[in-house]
N, C-alpha and C positions, 0 to 999 in steps of 0.2 A: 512389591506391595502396592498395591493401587493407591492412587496420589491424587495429590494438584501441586504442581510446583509454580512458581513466580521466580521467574528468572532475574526480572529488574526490580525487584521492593517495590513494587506498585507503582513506579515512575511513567510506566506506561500502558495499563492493567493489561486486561485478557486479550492481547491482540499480537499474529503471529507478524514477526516483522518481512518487509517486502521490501528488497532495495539493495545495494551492494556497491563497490567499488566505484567512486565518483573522484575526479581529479581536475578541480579546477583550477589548479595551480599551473598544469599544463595549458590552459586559455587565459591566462590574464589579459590578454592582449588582445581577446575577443571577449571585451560586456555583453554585447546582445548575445553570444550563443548562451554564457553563461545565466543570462535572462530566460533564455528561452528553455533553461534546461528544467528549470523550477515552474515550468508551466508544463511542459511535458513529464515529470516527475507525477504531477498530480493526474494527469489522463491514464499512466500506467499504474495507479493505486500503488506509488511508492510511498512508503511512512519511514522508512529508515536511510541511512547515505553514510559509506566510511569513506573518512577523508583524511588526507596527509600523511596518509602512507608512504608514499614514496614527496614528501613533502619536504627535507630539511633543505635543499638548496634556496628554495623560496622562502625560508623563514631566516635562515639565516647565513645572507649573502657572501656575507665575509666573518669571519671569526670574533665573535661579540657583539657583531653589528647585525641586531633583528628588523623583521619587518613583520608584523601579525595582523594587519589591519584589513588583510585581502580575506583572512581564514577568519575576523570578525566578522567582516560581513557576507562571507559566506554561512558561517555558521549562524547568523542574524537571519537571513534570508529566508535558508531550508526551516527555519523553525518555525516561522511566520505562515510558510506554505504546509504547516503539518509534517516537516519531513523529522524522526528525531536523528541523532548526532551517534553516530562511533568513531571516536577520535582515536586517530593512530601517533603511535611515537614515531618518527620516521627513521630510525636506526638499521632499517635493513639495506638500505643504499645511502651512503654519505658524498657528502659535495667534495667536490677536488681539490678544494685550498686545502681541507684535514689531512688528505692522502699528499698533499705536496709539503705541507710541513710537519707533519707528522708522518713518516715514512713505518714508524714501529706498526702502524693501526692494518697495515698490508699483509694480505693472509702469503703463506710460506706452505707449499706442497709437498706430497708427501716424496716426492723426488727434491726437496730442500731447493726449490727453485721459488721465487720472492715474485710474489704479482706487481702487474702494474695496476693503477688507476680503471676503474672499470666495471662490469657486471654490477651484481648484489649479492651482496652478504659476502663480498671480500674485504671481509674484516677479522680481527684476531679478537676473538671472545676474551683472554684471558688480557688484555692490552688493557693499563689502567689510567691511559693515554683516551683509547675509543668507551671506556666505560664512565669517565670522568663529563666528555663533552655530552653523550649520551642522556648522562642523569643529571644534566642542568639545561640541557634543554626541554626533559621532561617536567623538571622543576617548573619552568618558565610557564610552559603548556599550561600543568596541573593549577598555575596559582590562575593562571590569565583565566581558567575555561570552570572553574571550582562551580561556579555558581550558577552555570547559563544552564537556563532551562530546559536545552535542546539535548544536554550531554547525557545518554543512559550507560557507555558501555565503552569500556579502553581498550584500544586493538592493539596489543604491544608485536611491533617491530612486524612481518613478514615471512611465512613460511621458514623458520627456522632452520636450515643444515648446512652442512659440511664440513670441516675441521680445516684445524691449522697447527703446523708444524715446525716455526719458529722458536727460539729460545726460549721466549717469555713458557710456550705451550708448553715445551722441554721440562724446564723446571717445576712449572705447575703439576706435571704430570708425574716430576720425582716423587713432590709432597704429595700427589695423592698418593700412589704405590705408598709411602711411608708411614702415611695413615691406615691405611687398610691393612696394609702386612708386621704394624703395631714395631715400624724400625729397625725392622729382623729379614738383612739379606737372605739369610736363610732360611726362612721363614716364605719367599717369594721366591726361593729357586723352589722349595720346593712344590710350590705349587703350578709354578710352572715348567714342571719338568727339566728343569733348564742342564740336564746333563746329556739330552737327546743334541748331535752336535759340539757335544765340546761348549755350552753355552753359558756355562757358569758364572754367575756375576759376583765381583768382590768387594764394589763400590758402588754407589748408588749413583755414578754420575756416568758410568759405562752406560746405563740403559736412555736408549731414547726410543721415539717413536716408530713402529714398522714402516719401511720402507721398501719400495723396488730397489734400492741401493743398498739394501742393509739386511735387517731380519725381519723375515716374511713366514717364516715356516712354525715359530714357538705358539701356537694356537691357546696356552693361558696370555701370553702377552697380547696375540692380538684381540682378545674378549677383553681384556684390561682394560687397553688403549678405546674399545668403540665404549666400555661405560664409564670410562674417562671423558671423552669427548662429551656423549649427551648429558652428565653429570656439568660439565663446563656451560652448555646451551642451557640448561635449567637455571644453575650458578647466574649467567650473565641476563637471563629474563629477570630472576628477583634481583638484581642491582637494578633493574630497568626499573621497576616497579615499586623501590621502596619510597623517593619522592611522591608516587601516586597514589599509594596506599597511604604515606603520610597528610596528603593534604586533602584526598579525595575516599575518604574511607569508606564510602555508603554507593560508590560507582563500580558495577563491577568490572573484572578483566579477564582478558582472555588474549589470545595467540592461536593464528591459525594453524590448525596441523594439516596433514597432508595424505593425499592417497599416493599410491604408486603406478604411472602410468607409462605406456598405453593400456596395459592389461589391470582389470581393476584389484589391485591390491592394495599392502600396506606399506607405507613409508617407512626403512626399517634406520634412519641415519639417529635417532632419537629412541629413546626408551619410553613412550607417548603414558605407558604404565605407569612412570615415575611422574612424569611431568605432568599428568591431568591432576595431579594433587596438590599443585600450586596456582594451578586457574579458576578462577570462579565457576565459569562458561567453558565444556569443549567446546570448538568449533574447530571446521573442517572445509576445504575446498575440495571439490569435486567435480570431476572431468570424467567421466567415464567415454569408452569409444564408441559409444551409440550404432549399430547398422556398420559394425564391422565385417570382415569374410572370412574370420578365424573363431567364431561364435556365433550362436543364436541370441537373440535378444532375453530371449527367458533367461538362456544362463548369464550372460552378460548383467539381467537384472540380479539375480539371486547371488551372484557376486558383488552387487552394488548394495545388498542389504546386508550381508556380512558387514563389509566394512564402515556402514553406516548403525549396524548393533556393536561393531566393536567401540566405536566414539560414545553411542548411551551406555555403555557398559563400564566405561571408564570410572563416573563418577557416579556411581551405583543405582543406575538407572535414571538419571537426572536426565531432561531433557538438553538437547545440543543444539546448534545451532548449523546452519550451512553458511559457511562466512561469503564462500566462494563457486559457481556453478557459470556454465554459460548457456545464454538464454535459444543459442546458436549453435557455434560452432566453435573451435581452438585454432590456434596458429602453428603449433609445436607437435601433432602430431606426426606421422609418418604420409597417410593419407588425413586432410581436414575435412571431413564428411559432415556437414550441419544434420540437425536433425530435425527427422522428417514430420508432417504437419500432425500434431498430436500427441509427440514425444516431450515435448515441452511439460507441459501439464501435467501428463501422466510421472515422466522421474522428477519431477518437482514437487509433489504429493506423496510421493514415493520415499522421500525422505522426511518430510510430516508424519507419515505412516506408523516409520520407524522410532521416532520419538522429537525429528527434528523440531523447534517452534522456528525457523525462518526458513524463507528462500532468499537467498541473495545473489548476486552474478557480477562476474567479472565481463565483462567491467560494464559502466554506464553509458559511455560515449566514444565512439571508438578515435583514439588518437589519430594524429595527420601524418605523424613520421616515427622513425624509430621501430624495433622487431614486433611489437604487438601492435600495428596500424592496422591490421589484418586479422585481429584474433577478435569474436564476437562479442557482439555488448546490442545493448536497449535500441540505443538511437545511432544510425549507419551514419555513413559521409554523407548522405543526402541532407542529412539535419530537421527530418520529417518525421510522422507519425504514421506516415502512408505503408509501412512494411508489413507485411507478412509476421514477423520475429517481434515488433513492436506490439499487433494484435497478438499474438501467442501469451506476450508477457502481462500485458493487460487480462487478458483470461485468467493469469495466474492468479495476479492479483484481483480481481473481483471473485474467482472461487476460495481465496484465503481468507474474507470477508464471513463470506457464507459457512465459514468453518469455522472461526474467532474460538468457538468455546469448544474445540478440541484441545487449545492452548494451555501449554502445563499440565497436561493430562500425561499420564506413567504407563509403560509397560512393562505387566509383571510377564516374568518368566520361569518354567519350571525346568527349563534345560539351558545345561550352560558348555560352551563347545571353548577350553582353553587354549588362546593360542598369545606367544610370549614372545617380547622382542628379545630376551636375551639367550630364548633357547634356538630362537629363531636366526642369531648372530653364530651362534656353535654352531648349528646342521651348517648354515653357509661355510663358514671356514674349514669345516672337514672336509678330509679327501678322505673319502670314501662315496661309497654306491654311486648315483650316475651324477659327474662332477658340476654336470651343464647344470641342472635343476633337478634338486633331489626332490622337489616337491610336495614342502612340508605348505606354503602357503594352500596349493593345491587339494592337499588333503584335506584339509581341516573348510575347505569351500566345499568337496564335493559331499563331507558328512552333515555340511551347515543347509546344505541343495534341500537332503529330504526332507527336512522341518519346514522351510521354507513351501515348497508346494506343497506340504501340507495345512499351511497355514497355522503352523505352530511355533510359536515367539520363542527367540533362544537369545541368550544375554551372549558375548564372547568375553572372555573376561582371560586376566593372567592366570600364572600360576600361584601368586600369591594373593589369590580373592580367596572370599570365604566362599567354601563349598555350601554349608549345612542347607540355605535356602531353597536349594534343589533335589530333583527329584532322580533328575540324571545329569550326570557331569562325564562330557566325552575331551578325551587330551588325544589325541592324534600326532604319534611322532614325537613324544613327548621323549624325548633325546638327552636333554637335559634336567634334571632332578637336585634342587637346589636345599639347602640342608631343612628338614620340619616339612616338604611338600607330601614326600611318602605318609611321614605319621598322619599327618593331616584328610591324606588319600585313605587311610586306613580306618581314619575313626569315622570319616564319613560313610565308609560301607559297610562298617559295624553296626551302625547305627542305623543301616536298612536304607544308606544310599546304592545306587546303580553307576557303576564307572566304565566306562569303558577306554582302552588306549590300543596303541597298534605295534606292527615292525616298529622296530627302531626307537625302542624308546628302554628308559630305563640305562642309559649307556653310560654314561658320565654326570660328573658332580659339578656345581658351579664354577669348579677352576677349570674346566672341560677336560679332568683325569678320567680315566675309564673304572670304573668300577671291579674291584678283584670278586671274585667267587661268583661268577656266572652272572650273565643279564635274564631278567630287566634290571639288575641291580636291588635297589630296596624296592623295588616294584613287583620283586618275588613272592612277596610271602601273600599279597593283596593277590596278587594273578594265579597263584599255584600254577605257574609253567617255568621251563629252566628254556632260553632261546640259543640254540649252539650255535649259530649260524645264521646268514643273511647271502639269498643269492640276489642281485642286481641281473634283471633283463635287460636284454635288447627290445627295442622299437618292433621287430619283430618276430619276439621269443615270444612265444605261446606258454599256458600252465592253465591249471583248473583246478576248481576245487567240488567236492557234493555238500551242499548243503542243503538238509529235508529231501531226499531225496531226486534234488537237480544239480545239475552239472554250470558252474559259473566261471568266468573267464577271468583271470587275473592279468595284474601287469605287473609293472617296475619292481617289484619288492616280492620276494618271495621269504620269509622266515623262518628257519630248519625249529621247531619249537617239539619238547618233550613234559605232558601233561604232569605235573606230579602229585596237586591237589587238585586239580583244576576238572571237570567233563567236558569230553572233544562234542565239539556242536557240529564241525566243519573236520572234513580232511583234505593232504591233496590229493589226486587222481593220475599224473604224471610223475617223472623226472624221478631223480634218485630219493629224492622225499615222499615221493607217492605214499600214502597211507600215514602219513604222520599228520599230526593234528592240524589245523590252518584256521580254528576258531573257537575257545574254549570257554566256558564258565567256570568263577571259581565261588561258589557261595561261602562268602566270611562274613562271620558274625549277622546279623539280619540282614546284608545285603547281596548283591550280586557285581563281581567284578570279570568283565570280559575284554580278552583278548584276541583281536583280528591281527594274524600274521602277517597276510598278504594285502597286496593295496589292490582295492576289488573297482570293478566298475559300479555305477547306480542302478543296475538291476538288483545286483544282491545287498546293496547296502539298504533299497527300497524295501528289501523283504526280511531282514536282520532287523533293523531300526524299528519297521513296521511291526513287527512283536514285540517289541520293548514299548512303543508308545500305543499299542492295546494293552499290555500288562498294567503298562501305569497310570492308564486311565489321563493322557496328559493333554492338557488342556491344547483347544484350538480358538483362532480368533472366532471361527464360526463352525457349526454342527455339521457340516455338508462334505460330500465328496468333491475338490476342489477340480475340471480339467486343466491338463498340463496347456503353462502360459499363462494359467489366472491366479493371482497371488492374494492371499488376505493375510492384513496385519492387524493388529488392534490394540487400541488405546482406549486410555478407561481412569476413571476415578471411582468413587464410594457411591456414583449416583447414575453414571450412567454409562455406558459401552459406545466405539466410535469403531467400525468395523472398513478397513477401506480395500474395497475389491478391487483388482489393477490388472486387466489384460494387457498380456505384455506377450501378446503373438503378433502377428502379421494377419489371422483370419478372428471373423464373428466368434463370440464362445458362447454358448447359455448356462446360467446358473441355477440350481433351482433352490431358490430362499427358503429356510425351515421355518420363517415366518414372517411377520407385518414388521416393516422398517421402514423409518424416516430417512429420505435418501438429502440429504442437507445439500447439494450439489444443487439437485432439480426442483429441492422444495417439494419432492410427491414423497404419498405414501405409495413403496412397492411390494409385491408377495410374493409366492408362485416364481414360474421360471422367468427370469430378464434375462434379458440381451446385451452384449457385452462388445459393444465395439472393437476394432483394432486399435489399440492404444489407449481403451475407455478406459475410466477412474470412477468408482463410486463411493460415498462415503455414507455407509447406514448407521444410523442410532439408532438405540432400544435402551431402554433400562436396566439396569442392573438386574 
């Protein structure tokens, strides 16, 4: 639905925030650089700074004994310079007297081996030792900071993951299982198959956590155990939170979630699904491998917008935030490749585009020692303005000026492409088709590819989103089928929705049991096909299928499927299946529900899709034929259209505009065909 949101209650009206990770708790010992940093803040149009993230050693040295006076007047300072304040709780790394006398707070692996002192986020979420110190000194924060003018926005803790598997976890994890399975061994064997193995539980205090040492193989236990864990990560964020919320109830909050790198994916150690319904604000760090040698930058982009519609999709199109980007380069990849003059600007608008309102980057000032002395930020060891990376980020921020009233503006969307962290946790843990990478993250990017260059906005949403909104709703892989999704899939195509899903779905129920009387399971009677079989290629197994009259190339997944209500659109052409169906419609109730068998390349999903969105008339950010490498996204409210065209090739593109727009970048009005630099970014208005 076309919007305006305000993300901060007016604390800091229409203005996208510019600014990211700053640590001055790492310089106390140098005043002038920390002078100097608030003079350089202001040349690169930064208005925003998170700070004390990794801050509790310096607040509180020794156990009860604080020190806040260095974080008043920092936070005194950046305010006074126009910078506003996101203050973090510093709980994602704790100082060493807690881990020395408090030894319980020490995360316990899944091999039952006991950390020492170290990294971050080696802590026991369920520890009410590490939850206690946690939420008094959040306490302390909240009361000292209630009032300052500077404060818009609570950064709780640091990239959230991993588990622990200590006692305290053990037991916590009894009472979950005992809540869930309502007390009744019985009840959880048999959901978890637990007679596969001789595995039958008598007592509730037999089960513990999977282990390399222990049980690895009962696949309901290990989906238990991972929405156990991110159930615990949510658990231990609202304890973090509720001092904040008590004393600060008009500030909002948020937690940065994560992508999955080097390859641009999704974080899968949390159920982000569950957890964006306790944050005010998504927000999201983002690294993607820029000018890597295992992609093109187009697709490398169109995978960076997936995962940047899967964060606005979260909280039903609200706009996010980028908590974290680098204005450079990483330190933690395999190869550190900076990027190249103009990438900057362009994926930094790129996620504006998408619905972001900030850019912010990790980090501000690049530290002297320690692993990230060498991972990219604003201002280099030089301690100057004179860079390259320094003017790139300046450009940012004086083109997010010239943008301001983009800010809070919605993208609606009429296609929505499901993809689910906990169906996403089952495909992983099954053994079955090809072990390395079955390829569901894959799939569900390469069907999100053709909307994207066509410049048509797609939400990513769960499987427990509401459908009705849309016009086509695609589930790729949809493997898992959780109780109410089918009925739900069925009245939306009754109702004259278009669905479509693939191989491999339909298999199993939320306790990851397989489904008796044939697959897709309840996705039968919506599909009208009965699926006998699934063959798994090789790297260089060949198959094909005709569809309309041409011949297309398949891969990894081939689907033995028999039409029963359904018309064959596709067949195969080879193998023992030759002539069986490979792409069906089944028209139910006023809608249209299709099934692709095989996992096809973007030729034929180009020319599949490509009829469904002539059929439905579905909307694009703009009226033109887009060439491949130039992407249009679009944001918009009740009044007017914000169109942002992004070459994202290596050569010149031309566009040819279907009419007069305000280019808000250049300040011109342009028409007729423009020219589209390597790396260029345009951002047209027009009216509603």
């Amino acid at each position: 639905m076309k919007k305006r949101y305000d993300l901060f209650n007016n604390i800091i009206g229409k203005e996208f925030l510019h600014g990211g990770d700053y640590n001055p708790d790492q310089w106390l010992e140098y005043p002038e650089i920390i002078k100097e940093d608030v003079r350089l803040m202001k040349l690169a149009h930064i208005n925003c700074a998170a700070i004390n993230i990794f801050g509790w050693s310096a607040i509180e040295l020794e156990e009860g004994k604080y020190e806040f006076e260095w974080l008043d007047n920092i936070m005194d300072d950046l305010y006074k310079a126009g910078v506003n304040i996101i203050l973090a709780t510093p709980s994602g790394a704790r100082p060493a007297w807690m881990s020395e006398k408090y030894p319980e707070v020490l995360r316990v692996n899944a091999d039952r081996t006991k950390n020492l002192h170290g990294q971050r986020h080696n802590h026991c979420y369920t520890s009410p030792v590490y939850r206690q110190k946690t939420s008094e000194l959040n306490r302390k924060l909240a009361e000292r900071y209630k009032n300052h003018p500077g404060l818009i926005l609570w950064h709780i803790s640091n990239e959230l993951g991993g588990d622990c598997h200590c006692e305290l976890c053990q037991e916590r994890f009894r009472n979950w299982l005992k809540e869930k399975y309502h007390n009744n061994l019985d009840e959880l064997n048999s959901a978890w198959w637990t007679g596969f193995w001789s595995h039958k539980f008598n007592s509730w205090s037999q089960i513990e956590s999977p282990s390399p040492l222990g049980e690895m193989q009962v696949h309901g236990h290990n989906l238990d155990w991972r929405r156990f864990v991110s159930d615990m990560h949510i658990d231990f964020y609202k304890s973090e939170i509720a001092p904040i919320r008590e004393i600060t109830p008009n500030i909002p909050v948020t937690t940065n979630f994560m992508g999955d790198y080097p390859r641009m994916g999704l974080f899968g150690g949390i159920n982000y699904g569950d957890f964006a319904k306790e944050v005010d604000i998504v927000s999201w760090d983002e690294y993607p491998a820029w000018h890597n040698n295992w992609e093109t930058t187009e697709e490398l982009a169109s995978n960076v917008g997936f995962v940047h519609d899967v964060y606005r999709s979260l909280k039903g199109g609200q706009p996010f935030l980028i908590m974290e980007s680098t204005p450079s380069l990483v330190n933690w990849h395999k190869i550190n490749k900076g990027k190249r003059p103009g990438m900057h600007l362009l994926s930094s608008l790129q996620g504006v585009a998408h619905g972001a309102d900030s850019v912010q980057y990790f980090q501000w000032r690049k530290g002297r020692g320690s692993s990230e002395k060498f991972h990219g930020a604003v201002v280099d060891h030089c301690g100057h303005e004179n860079t390259r990376v320094f003017r790139e980020v300046t450009e940012v921020g004086e083109s997010l000026k010239k943008i301001n009233e983009v800010c809070g503006t919605s993208v609606d969307a009429e296609v929505a492409i499901i993809f689910d962290w906990e169906n996403r946790w089952a495909i992983d843990d099954c053994q079955a088709l090809n072990n390395e990478n079955k390829g569901y993250i894959e799939s569900c990017e390469e069907y999100y590819r053709v909307f994207w260059r066509k410049g048509i906005p797609v939400d990513v949403i769960t499987m427990d989103a509401d459908f009705s909104k849309y016009k086509l709703v695609i589930a790729p892989m949809l493997y898992m089928v959780k109780p109410g999704v089918a009925e739900r899939i069925n009245d939306f195509v009754r109702n004259g929705g278009n669905f479509v899903t693939t191989y491999f779905s339909g298999i199993v129920n939320e306790n990851d049991l397989c489904f008796l009387g044939g697959f897709p399971g309840p996705l039968r009677e919506v599909t009208g096909i009965w699926a006998e079989e699934i063959d798994t290629l090789y790297d260089t197994d060949v198959n094909y299928i005709e569809y309309e009259g041409k011949e297309y190339k398949v891969k990894d997944y081939c689907d033995v499927i028999h039409a029963e209500n359904a018309e064959v659109l596709a067949r195969y052409t080879t193998d023992y299946y030759k002539g069986m169906p490979a792409l069906t419609r089944n028209r139910y109730g006023n809608g249209n529900a299709y099934y692709v068998a095989a996992r096809t390349f973007n030729d034929f999903d180009t020319k599949f899709f490509g009829s469904i969105i002539d059929e439905l008339e579905l909307r694009r950010a703009i009226n033109i034929e887009l060439p491949l490498g130039v992407n249009a996204e679009l944001r918009e409210d009740e009044e007017n259209k914000y169109i942002f065209l992004m070459n994202f090739s290596e050569e010149e593109k031309s566009v040819n505009l279907d009419k007069e727009y305000l280019d808000l970048l250049s300040g011109s009005k342009v028409r007729g065909e423009v020219k589209l630099d390597k790396y260029k970014v345009m951002v047209l208005k027009t009216n509603v």
